[in-house]
GUMI-715043 format. One record per residue (C-alpha): residue number from 1; y, x, z. Coordinates in steps of 0.5 Angstrom, whole numbers, plus 500, padded with zeros to 3 digits. Each point is the difference from the previous one (the first is absolute). Example, Ala and Ser with C-alpha at 12.3 -4.5 7.8 and 13.67 -1.06 7.14 Angstrom:
2
<pt><n>1</n><v>491</v><u>525</u><w>516</w></pt>
<pt><n>2</n><v>507</v><u>502</u><w>498</w></pt>
***
This chain:
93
<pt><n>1</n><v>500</v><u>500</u><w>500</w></pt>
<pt><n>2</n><v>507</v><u>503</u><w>498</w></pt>
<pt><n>3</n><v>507</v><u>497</u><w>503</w></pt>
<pt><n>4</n><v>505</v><u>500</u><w>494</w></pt>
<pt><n>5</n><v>508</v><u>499</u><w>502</w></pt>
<pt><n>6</n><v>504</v><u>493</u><w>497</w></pt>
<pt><n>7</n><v>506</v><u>502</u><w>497</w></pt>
<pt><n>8</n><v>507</v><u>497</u><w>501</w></pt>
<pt><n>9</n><v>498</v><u>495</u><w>494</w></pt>
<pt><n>10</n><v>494</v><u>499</u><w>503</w></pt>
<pt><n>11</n><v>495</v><u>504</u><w>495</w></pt>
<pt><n>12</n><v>494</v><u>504</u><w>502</w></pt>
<pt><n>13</n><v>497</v><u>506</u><w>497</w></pt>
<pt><n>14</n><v>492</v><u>499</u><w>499</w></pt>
<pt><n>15</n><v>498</v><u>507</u><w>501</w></pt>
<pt><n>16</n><v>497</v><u>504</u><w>494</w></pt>
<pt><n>17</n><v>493</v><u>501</u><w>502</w></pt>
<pt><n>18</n><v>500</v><u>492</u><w>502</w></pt>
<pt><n>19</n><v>503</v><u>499</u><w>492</w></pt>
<pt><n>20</n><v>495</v><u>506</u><w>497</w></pt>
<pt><n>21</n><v>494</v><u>496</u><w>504</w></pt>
<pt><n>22</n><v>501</v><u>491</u><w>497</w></pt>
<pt><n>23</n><v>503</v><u>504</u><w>494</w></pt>
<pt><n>24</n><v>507</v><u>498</u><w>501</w></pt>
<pt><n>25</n><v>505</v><u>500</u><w>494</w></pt>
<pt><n>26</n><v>507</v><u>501</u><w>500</w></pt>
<pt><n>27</n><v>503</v><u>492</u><w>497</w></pt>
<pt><n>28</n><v>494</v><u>497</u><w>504</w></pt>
<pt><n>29</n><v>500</v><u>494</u><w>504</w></pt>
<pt><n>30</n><v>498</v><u>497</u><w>505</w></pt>
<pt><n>31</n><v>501</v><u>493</u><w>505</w></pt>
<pt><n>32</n><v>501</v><u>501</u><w>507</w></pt>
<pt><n>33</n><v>497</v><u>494</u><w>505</w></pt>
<pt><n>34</n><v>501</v><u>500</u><w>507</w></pt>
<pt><n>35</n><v>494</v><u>502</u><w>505</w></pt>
<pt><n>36</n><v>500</v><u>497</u><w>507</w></pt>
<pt><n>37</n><v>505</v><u>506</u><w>502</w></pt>
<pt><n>38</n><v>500</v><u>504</u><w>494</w></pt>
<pt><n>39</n><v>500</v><u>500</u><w>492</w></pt>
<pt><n>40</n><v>494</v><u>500</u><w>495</w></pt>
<pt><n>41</n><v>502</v><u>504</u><w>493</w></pt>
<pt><n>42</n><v>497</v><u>498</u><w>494</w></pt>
<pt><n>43</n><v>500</v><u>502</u><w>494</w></pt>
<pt><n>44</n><v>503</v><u>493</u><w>496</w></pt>
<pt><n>45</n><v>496</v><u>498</u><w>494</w></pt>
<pt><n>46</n><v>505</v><u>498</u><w>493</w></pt>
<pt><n>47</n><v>497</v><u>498</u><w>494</w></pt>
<pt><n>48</n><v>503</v><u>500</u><w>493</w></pt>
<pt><n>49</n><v>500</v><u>494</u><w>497</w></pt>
<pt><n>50</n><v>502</v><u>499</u><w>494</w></pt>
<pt><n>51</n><v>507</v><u>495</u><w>498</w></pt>
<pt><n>52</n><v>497</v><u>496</u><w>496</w></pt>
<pt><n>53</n><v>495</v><u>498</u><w>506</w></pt>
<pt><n>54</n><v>505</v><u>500</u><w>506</w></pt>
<pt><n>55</n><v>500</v><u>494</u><w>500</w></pt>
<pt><n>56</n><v>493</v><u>498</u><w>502</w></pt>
<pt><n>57</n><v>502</v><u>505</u><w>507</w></pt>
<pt><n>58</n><v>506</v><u>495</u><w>502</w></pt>
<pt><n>59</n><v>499</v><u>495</u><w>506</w></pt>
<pt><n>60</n><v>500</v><u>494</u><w>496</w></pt>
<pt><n>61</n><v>494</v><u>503</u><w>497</w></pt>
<pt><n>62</n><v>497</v><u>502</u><w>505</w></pt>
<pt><n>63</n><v>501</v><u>494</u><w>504</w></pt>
<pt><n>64</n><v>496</v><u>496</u><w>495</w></pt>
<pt><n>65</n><v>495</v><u>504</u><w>499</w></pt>
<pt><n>66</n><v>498</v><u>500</u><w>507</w></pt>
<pt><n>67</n><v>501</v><u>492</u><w>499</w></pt>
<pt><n>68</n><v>495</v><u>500</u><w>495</w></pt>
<pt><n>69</n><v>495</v><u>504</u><w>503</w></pt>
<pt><n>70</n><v>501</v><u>496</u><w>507</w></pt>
<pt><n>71</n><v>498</v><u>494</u><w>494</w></pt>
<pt><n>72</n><v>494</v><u>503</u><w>498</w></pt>
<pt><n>73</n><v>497</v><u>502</u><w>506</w></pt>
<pt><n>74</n><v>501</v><u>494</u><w>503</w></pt>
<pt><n>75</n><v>496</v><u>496</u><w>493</w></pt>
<pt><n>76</n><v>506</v><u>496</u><w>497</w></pt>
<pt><n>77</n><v>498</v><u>504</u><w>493</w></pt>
<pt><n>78</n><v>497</v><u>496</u><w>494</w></pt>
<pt><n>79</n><v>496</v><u>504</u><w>494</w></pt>
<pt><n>80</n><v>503</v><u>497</u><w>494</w></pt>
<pt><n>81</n><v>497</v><u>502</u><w>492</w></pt>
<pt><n>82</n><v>506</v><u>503</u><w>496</w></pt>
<pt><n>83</n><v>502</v><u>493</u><w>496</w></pt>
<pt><n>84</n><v>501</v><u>496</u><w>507</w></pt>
<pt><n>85</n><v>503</v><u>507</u><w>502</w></pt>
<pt><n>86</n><v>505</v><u>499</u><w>494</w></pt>
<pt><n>87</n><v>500</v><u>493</u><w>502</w></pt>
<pt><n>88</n><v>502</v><u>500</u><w>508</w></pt>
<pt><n>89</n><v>505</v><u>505</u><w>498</w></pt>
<pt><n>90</n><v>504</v><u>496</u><w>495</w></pt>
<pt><n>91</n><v>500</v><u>493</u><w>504</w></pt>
<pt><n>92</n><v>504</v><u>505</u><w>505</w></pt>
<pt><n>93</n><v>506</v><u>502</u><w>495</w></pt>
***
């Protein structure tokens, strides 16, 4: 266990054997989460996703998909053929 120093705007060296070790890079990130009295540094997951797609990662989205799922998981689904599909769809226009 090392002891590292918070500076005046409250940033902290992590020591470069500690670095060296998890293969920490300089641009790297990381979410902090309070622990009882202490803190948990982790490395923070980022995904590139492309603009054309960002809108399947919005809340409302999201939301929906959820609403979806929760619908299936429960039973409230029907299995249609293609033309009863097309069908059900277009009465909903």
């Amino acid at each position: 266990m090392r002891a590292v120093t918070i500076s005046s705007k409250g940033q902290i060296a992590i020591p470069k054997e500690v670095r060296d070790a998890l293969h920490i890079e300089t641009g790297d990130r990381f979410t902090i989460e309070i622990s009882g009295n202490g803190i948990i540094l982790k490395p923070a997951v980022t995904i590139t996703v492309p603009k054309e797609q960002a809108y399947f990662w919005t809340q409302e989205v999201q939301e929906k998909l959820r609403g979806a799922e929760s619908s299936f998981q429960k039973g409230r689904s029907k299995n249609y053929s293609p033309d009863a599909l097309i069908k059900e769809l277009e009465k909903r226009r």
